[in-house]
C-alpha positions as CSV (number, residue, x, y, z in Angstrom):
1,X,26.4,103.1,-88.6
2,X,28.3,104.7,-91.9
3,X,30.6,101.5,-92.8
4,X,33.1,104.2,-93.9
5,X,33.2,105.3,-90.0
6,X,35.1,102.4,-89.0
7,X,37.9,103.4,-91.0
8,X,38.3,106.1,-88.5
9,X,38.0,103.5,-85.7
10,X,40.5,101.8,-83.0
11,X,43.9,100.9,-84.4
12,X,44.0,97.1,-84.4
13,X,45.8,96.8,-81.2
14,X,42.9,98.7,-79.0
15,X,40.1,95.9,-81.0
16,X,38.3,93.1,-78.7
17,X,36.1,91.2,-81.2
18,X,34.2,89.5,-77.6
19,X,32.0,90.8,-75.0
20,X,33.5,91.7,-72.0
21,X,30.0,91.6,-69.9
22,X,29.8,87.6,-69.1
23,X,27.3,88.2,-66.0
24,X,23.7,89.1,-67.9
25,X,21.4,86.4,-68.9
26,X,21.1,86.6,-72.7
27,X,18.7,85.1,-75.6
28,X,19.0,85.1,-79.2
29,X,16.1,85.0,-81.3
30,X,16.5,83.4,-84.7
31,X,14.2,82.3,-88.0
32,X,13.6,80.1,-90.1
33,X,13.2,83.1,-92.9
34,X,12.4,86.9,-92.5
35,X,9.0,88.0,-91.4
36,X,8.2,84.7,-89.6
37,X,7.9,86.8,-86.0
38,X,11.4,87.4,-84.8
39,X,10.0,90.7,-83.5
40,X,6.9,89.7,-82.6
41,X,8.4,87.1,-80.7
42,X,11.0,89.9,-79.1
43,X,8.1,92.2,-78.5
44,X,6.2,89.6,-76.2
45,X,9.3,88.6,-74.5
46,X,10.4,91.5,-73.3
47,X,7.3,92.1,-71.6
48,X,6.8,89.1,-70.0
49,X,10.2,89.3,-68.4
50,X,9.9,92.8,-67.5
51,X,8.3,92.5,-64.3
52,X,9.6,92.8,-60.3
53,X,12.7,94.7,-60.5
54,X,14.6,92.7,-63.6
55,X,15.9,94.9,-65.6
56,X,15.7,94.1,-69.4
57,X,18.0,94.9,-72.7
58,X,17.4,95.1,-76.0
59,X,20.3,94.5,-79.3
60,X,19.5,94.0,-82.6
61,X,23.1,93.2,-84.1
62,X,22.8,93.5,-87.8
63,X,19.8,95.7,-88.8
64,X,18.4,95.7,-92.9
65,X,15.9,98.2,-92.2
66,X,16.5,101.5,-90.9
67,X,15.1,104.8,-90.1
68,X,17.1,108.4,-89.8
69,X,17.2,109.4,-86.1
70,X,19.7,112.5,-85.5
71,X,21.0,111.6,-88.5
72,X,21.8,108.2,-87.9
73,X,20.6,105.0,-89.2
74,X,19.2,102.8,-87.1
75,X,17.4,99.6,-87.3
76,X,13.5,100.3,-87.2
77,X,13.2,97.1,-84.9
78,X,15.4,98.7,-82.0
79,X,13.7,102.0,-82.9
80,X,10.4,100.0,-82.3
81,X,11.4,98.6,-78.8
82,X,12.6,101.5,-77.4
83,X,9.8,103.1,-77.8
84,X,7.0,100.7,-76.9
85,X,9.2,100.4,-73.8
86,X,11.6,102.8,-72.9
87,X,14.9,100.8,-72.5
88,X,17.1,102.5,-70.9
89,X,20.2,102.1,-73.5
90,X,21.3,104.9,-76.3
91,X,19.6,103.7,-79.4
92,X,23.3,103.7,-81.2
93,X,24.2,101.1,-79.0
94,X,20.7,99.0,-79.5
95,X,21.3,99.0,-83.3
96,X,25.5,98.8,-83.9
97,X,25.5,97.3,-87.4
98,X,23.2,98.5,-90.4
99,X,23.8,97.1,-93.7
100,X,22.5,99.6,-96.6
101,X,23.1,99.1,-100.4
102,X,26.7,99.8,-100.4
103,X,27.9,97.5,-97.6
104,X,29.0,94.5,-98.5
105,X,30.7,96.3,-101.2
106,X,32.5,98.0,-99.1
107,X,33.4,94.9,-96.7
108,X,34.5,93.2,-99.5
109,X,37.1,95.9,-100.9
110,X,39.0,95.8,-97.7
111,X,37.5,93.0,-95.4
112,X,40.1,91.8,-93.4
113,X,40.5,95.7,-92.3
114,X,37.1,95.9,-91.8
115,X,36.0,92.4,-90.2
116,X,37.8,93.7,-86.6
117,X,36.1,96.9,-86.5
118,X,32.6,95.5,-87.1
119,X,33.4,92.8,-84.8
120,X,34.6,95.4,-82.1
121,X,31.5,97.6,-82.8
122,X,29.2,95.0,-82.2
123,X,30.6,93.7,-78.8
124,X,31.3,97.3,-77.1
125,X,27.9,97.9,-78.4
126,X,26.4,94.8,-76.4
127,X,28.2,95.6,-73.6
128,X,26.4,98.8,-73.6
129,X,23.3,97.6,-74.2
130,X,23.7,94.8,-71.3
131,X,25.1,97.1,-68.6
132,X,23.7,96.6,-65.5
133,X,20.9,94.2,-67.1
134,X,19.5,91.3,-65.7
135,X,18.5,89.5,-69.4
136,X,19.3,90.9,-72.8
137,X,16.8,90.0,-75.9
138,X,19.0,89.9,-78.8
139,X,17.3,90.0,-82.3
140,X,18.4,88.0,-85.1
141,X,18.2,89.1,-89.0
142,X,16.1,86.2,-91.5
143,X,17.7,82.9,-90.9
144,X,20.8,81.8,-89.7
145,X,23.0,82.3,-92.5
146,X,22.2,86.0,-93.4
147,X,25.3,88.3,-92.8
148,X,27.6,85.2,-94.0
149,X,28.8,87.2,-96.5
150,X,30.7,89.6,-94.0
151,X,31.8,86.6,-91.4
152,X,28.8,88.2,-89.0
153,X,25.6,85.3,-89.7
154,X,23.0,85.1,-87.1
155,X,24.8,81.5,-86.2
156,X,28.2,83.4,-85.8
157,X,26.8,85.8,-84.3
158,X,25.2,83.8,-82.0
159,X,28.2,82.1,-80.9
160,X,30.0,85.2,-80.5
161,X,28.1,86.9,-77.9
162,X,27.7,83.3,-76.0
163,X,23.6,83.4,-76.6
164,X,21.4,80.5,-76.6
165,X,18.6,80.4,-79.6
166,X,15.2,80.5,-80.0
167,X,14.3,79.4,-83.6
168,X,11.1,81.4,-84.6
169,X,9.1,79.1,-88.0
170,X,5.8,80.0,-89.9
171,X,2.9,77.6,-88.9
172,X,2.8,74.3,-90.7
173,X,4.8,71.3,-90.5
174,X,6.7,69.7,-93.3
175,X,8.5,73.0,-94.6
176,X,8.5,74.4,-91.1
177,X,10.5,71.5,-90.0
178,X,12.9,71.5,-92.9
179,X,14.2,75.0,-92.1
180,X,13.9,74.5,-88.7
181,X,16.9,71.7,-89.7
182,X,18.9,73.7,-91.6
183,X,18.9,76.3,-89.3
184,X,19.6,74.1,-86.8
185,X,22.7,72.4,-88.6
186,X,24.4,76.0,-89.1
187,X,23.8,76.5,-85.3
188,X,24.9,73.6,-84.0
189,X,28.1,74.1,-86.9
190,X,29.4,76.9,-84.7
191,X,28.5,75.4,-81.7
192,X,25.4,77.6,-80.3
193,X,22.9,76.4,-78.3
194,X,19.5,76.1,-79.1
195,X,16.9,76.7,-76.1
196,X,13.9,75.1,-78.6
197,X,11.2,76.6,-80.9
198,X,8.3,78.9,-81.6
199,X,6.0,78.0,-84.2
200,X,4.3,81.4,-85.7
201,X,1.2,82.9,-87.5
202,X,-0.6,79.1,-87.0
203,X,-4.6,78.9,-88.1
204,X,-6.5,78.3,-85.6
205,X,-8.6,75.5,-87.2
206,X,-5.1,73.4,-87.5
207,X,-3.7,74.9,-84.0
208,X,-3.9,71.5,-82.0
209,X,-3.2,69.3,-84.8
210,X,0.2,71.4,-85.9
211,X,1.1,71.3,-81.9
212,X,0.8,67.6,-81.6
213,X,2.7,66.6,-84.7
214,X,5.5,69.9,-84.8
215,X,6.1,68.7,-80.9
216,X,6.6,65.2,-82.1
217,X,8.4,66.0,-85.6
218,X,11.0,68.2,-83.3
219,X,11.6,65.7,-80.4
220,X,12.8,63.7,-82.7
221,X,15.4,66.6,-83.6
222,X,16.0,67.2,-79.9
223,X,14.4,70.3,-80.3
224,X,12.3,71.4,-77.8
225,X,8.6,72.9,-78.5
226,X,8.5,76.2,-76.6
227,X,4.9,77.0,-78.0
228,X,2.9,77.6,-80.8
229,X,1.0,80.9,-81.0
230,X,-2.2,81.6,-83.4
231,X,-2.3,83.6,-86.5
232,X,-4.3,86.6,-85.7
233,X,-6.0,88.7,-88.2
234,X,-5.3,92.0,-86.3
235,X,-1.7,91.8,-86.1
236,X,-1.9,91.6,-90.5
237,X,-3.8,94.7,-90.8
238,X,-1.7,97.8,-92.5
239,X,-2.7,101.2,-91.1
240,X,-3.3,103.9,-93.5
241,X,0.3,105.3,-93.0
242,X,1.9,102.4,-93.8
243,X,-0.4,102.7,-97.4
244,X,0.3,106.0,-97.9
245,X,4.6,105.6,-97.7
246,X,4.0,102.3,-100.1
247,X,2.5,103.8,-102.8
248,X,4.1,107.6,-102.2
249,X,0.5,109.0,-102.3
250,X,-0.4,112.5,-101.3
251,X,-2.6,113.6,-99.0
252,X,-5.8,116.0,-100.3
253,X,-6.9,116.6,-97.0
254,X,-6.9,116.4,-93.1
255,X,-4.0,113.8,-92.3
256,X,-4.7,113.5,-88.6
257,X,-5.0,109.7,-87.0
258,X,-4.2,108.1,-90.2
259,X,-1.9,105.7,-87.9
260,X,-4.4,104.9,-85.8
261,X,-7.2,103.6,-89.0
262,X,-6.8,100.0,-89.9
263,X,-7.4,98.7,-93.2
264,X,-9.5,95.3,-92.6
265,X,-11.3,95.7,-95.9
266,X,-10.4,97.1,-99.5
267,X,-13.0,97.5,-102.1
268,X,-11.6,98.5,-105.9
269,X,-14.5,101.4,-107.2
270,X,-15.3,99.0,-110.1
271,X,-19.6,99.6,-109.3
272,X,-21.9,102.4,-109.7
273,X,-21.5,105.2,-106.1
274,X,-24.6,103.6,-104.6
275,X,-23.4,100.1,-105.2
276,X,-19.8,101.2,-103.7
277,X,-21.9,102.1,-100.6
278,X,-23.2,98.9,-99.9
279,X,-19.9,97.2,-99.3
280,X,-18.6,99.5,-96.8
281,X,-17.7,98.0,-93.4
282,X,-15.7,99.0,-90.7
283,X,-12.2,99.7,-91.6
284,X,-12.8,100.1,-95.5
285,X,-10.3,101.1,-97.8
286,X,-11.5,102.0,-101.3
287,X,-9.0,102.4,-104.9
288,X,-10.7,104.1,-106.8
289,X,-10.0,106.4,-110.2
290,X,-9.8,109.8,-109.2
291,X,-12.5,110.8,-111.7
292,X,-15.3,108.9,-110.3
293,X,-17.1,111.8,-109.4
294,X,-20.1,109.5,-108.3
295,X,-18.2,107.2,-105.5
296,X,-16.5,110.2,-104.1
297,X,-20.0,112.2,-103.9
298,X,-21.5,108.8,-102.8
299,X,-18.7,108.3,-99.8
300,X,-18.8,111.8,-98.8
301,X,-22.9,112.2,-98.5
302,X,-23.5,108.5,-97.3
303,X,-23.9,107.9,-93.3
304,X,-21.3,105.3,-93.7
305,X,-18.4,107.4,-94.2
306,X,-17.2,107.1,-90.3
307,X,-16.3,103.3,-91.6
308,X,-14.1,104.2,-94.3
309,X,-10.5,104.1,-93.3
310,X,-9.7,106.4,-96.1
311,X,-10.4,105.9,-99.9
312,X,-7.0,106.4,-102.6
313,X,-7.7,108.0,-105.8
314,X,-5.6,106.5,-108.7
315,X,-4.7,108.3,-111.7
316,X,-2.8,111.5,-113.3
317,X,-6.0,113.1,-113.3
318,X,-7.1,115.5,-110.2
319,X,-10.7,115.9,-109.0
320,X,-12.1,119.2,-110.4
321,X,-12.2,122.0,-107.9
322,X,-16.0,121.4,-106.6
323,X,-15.2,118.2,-105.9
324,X,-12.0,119.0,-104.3
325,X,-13.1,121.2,-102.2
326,X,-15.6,118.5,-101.0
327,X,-13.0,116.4,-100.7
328,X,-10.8,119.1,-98.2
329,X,-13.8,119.3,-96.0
330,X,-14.6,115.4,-95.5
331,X,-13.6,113.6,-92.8
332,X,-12.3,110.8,-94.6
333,X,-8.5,110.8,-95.4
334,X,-8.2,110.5,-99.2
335,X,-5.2,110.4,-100.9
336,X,-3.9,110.6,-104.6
337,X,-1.7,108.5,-106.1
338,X,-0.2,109.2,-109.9
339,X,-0.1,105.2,-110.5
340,X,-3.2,103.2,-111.9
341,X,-5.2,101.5,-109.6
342,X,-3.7,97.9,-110.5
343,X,-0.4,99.2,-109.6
344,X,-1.3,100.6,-106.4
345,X,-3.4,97.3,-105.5
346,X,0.2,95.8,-106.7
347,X,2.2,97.8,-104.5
348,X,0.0,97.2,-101.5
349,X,0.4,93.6,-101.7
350,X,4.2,93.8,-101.7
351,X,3.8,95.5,-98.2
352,X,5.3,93.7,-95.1
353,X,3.5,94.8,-92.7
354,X,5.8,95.7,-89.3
355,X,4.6,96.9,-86.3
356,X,5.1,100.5,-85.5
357,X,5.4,102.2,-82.5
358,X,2.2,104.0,-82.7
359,X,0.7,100.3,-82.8
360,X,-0.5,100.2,-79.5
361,X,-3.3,97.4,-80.2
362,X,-1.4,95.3,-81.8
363,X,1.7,95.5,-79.4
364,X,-1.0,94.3,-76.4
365,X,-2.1,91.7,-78.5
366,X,1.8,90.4,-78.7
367,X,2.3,91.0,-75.4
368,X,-1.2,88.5,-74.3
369,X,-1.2,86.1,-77.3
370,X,2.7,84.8,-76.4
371,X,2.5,84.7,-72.3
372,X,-0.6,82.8,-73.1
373,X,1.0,80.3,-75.7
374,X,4.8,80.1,-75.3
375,X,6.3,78.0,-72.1
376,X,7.8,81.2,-70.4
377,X,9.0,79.0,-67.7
378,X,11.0,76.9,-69.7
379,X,12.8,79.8,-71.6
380,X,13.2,81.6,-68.0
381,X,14.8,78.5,-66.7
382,X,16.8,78.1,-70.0
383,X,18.3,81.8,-69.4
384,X,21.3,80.9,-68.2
385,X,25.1,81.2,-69.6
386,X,27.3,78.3,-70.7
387,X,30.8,80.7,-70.2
């Protein structure tokens, strides 16, 4: 959405700032912080209630992250869902609010002019996206205080659409538990229910003892435990793609099925070719200076080029012409990048690493590591509305 569309919107005498839709069964997933597994979380619940004829919805309110379809921009987490499973709602309607660069700006100029509108927006859009839905998955934005700013927080937002909570939290237990209670007091400010929690990304080593003492830490809180599901290594792994937009690099040579190649391993040229060899695995990435001659030759010749994910060549300088033409006729992706290899390796660490549609692997994993670990039966019974 264009904040300067709603200028154009209803006159204030046609805005409803609630939902008219007070029959399907609705969820709000929350966090304690961005990236602790709000979509994850969404992912895997969506397809453990899609089953028998239920009929499932999808909103995510107030999007940060967007991608241009027809045009539009729309949150790449209702972009994301609709594609891994088809819902059956216009995508416009899945992802009502995006907030780019300009935004609050904007909402701040002129805010009580504006407030309605977004408001309006976001419940016609819900009703859209709950029409003739058994249970609708909405999907916060970080914790429950983003969005404050324009009167629209994930707690107020909450409240609005008449949602219970699920509070998503990174594994652990004292900070965990902290934010769990601050999120919790901004809920429970506004008067929104909260159904219990989820606690995300745990080791596996400390899974039990983080179970016992988060169950007992939030009884205390009247929280309920929902589950606790186990970091998994998988679900961290960046495909090449995802690389190759971070760091802007160009491709020098067959691009096909770089979604689809993992990186489990990276490996910075720093030995002699040979030596480079001998750390190959499966899923290697190698950073390299594009004027190593020797590991490029090395990669190219050795058997173990069908492991490389794809190897990055750092550096204003190009291959020379023999090389690149060795290069253009590998199988292995290899990509050029202007920066220095420190500030690619930089760059690559700053990645958050989202799941994307074409993420089929990691999207069954979800879908099996949360009905195996999360109380599906509680959250099912908990699906009801307080109206």
């Amino acid at each position: 959405m264009d904040i300067q569309s709603l200028f154009e919107g209803p006159d204030d005498s046609e805005i409803l700032k609630l939902p008219r839709n007070k029959s399907t069964k609705r969820i709000f997933i929350a966090a304690t912080r961005m990236n602790d597994g709000k979509t994850t979380t969404s992912l895997g619940l969506y397809s453990a209630l899609n089953y028998g004829e239920k009929k499932i919805g999808y909103i995510k309110p107030v999007g940060q992250r967007f991608v241009n379809i027809d045009g539009e921009k729309i949150d790449e987490d209702s972009f994301l869902l609709t594609k891994t499973f088809d819902v059956s709602t216009p995508i416009q309607a899945m992802s009502p609010i995006v907030v780019d660069k300009d935004f609050t700006k904007i909402f701040l100029d002129d805010s009580e002019k504006i407030y309605p509108k977004i408001a309006n927006r976001l419940c016609r859009s819900f009703d859209r996206a709950a029409y003739e839905k058994d249970y609708i998955i909405i999907e916060g934005t970080g914790h429950a205080g983003v969005g404050s700013v324009f009167n629209l927080s994930n707690a107020q937002v909450a409240k609005m659409l008449n949602a219970k909570v699920i509070i998503v939290a990174s594994g652990g237990i004292g900070r965990p538990i902290d934010e769990i209670a601050l999120n919790q007091a901004l809920f429970e400010k506004v008067g929104a229910d909260i159904i219990g929690v989820i606690i995300n990304k745990v080791q596996p080593n400390k899974f039990d003892f983080i179970k016992h003492y988060c169950g007992k830490a939030l009884k205390k809180m009247n929280l309920e435990l929902l589950g606790v599901i186990p970091e998994n290594s998988k679900l961290a792994e960046p495909s090449l793609s995802q690389i190759i937009n971070e760091i802007n690099g160009e491709c020098l040579n067959s691009t096909n099925n770089i979604e689809s190649k993992k990186i489990k391993k990276v490996i910075v040229g720093a030995k002699t070719g040979l030596s480079t060899i001998d750390d190959i695995e499966e899923g290697t990435l190698i950073i390299s200076s594009a004027d190593r001659e020797d590991i490029i030759q090395s990669c190219i010749k050795s058997n173990k080029a069908v492991m490389l994910s794809g190897i990055i060549l750092t550096g204003p300088i190009k291959p020379n012409d023999g090389t690149l033409a060795d290069i253009q006729a590998s199988q292995i992706p290899f990509i050029l990048s202007n920066d220095n290899s420190y500030s690619v390796i930089s760059r690559m660490n700053k990645i958050n690493i989202k799941i994307q549609p074409h993420d089929t692997d990691k999207i069954s994993i979800i879908k099996e590591i949360l009905k195996s670990n999360v109380d599906l039966k509680k959250i099912e019974a908990a699906f009801e509305l307080s109206l």
